[in-house]
C-alpha positions as CSV (number, residue, x, y, z in Angstrom):
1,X,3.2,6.1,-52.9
2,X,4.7,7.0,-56.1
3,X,5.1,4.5,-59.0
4,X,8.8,4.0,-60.5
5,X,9.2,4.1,-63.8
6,X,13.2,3.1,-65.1
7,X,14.2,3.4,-68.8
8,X,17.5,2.0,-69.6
9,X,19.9,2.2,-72.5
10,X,23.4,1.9,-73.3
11,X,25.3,5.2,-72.5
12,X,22.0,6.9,-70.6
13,X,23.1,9.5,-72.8
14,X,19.9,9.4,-75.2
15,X,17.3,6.7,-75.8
16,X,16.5,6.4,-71.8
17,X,16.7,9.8,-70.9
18,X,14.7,11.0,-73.6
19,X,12.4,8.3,-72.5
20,X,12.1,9.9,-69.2
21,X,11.5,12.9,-70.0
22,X,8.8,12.5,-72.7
23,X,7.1,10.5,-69.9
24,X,7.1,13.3,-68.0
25,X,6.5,15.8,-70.3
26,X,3.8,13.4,-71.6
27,X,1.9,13.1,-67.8
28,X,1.8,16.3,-67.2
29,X,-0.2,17.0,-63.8
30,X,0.1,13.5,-63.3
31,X,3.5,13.1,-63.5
32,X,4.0,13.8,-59.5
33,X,2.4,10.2,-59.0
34,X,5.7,8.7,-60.6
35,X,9.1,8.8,-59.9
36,X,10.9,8.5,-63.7
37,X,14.4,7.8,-63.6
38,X,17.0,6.6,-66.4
39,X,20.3,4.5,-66.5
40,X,22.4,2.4,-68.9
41,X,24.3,-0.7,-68.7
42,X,27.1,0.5,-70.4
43,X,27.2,4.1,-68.7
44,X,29.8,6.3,-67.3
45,X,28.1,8.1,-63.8
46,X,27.7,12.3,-64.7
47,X,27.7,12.6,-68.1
48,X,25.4,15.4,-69.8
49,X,22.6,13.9,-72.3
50,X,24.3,14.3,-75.8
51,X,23.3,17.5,-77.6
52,X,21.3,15.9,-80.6
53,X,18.9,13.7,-77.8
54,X,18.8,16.9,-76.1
55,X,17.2,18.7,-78.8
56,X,15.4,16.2,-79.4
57,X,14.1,16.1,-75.9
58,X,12.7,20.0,-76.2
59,X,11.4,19.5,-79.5
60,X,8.8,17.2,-77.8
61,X,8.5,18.5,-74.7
62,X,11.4,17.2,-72.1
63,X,13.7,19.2,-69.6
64,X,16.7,18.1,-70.2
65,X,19.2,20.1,-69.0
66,X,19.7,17.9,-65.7
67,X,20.4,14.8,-66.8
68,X,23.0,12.9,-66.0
69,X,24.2,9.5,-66.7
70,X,24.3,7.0,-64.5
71,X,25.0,2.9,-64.6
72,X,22.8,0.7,-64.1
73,X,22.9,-1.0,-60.7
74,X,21.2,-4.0,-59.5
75,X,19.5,-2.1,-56.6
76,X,18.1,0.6,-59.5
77,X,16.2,-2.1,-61.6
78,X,14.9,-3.5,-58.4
79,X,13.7,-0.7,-57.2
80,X,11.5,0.1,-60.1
81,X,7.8,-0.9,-60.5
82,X,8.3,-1.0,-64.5
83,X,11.4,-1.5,-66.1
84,X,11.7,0.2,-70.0
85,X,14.3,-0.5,-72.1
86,X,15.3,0.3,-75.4
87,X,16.6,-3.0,-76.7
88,X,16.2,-6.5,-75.9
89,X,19.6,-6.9,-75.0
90,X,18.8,-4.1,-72.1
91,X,15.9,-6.0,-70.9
92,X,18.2,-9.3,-70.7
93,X,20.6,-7.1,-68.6
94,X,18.1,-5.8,-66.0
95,X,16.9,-9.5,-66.2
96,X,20.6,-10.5,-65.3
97,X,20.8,-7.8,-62.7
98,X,17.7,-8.4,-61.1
99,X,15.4,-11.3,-61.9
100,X,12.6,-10.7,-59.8
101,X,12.6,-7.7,-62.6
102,X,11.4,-10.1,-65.6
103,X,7.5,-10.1,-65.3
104,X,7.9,-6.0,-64.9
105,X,10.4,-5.0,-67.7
106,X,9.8,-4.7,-71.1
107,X,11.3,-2.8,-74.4
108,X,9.6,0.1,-74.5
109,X,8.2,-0.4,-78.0
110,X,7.2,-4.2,-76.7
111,X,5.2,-2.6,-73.8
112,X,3.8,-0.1,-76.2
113,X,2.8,-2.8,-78.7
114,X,1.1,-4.8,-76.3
115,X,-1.5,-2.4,-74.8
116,X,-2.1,-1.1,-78.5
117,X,-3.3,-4.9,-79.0
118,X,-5.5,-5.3,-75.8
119,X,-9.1,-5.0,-75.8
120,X,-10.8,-2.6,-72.9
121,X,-11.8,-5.7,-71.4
122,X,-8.3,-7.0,-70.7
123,X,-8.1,-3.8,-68.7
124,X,-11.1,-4.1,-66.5
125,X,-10.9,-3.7,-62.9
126,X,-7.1,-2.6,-63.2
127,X,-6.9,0.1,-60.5
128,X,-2.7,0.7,-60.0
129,X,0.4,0.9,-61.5
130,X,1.2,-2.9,-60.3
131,X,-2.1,-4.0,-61.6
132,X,-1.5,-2.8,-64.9
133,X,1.9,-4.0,-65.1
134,X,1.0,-7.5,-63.6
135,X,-1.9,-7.7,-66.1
136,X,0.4,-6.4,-69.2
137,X,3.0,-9.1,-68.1
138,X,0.2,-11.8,-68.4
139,X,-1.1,-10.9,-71.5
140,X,2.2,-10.1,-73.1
141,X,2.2,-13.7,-74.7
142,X,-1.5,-13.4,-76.0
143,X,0.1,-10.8,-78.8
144,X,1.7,-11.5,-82.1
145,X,4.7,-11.0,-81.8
146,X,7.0,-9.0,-85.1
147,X,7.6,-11.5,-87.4
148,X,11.1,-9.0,-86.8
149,X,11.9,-9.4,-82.9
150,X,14.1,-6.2,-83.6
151,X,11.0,-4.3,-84.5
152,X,10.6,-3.7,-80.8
153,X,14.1,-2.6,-80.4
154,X,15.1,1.3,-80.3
155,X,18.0,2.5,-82.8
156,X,21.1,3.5,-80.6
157,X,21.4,7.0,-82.2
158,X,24.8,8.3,-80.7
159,X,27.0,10.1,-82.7
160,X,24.2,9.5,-86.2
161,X,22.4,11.9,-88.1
162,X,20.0,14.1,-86.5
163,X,17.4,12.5,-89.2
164,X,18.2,9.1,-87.2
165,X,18.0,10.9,-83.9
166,X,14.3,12.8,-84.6
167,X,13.2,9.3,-86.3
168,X,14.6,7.7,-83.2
169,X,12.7,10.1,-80.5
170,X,9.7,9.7,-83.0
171,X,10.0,5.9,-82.6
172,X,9.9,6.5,-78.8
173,X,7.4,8.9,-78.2
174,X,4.9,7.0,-80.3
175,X,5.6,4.4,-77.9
176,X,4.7,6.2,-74.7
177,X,1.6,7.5,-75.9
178,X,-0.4,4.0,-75.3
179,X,1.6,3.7,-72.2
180,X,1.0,7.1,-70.9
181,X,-2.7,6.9,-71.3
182,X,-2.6,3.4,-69.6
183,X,-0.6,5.1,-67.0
184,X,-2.9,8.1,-66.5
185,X,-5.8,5.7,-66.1
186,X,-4.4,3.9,-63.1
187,X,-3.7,7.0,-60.9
């Protein structure tokens, strides 16, 4: 069975498919053991990823020239297995959507942050996707938080510089290194 990983955004135009993608990109020969998907709460079904996200995208390793956008449905965030946003206001809308979602969604810089702060030890014995995610969601309140809750937000680049778009796929793909190593360990 095949862990599902969601990211959300706005527009699914750029922060969550460019999360997708680096995730896969990022997994390599393990990324058939997941199923990555994207949507966004605010988003119009078939849209192309914008161009600046797209470039993005290549420069660290994504495909995407299939994306498309699609909205976020309740049956999408409750189909997932971990749920990564790129604001807080996302993860209160999957929440909304699906509250059996909240101990398995996260922003993706919070889910980052946290297994940067664990210890091996709060790891041991984690042997699946749902493990880890269970174990993260336990130990989520054990972590300082940002004395800036916004610091685990993601910058909505759409129509911005491409300084604030590279910064902005920097932003994420620093993120999902920590969480595709804790991924890889798991499968």
């Amino acid at each position: 069975m095949t862990a599902r990983v969601l990211f959300v955004c706005s527009g699914n135009l750029c922060r969550s498919p460019l999360g997708a993608q680096v995730l896969v990109a990022r997994l390599g020969r393990d990324a058939p053991a997941f199923t990555v998907e994207s949507a966004g709460t605010i988003a119009e079904d078939g849209a192309p990823m914008d161009e600046a996200a797209v470039a993005q995208s290549r420069r660290l390793g994504g495909s995407p020239d299939e994306h498309r956008s699609r909205y976020l449905t309740a049956s999408i965030a409750s189909a997932a297995d971990l749920v990564l946003t790129a604001e807080r206001s996302h993860r209160a809308a999957v929440v909304s959507l699906a509250p059996r979602a909240t101990k398995r969604t996260f922003t993706i810089r919070e889910f980052g942050r946290v297994l940067d702060a664990l210890e091996p030890a709060d790891l041991a014995g984690v042997a699946s996707v749902p493990e880890l995610i269970e174990r993260v969601a336990r130990l989520r309140g054990t972590v300082a938080v940002p004395s800036d809750p916004g610091e685990d937000d993601v910058d909505d680049p759409y129509r911005r510089s491409e300084a604030t778009h590279a910064r902005v796929a920097d932003e994420i793909d620093r993120a999902l290194s920590t969480v595709t190593d804790a991924l890889r360990a798991v499968v």
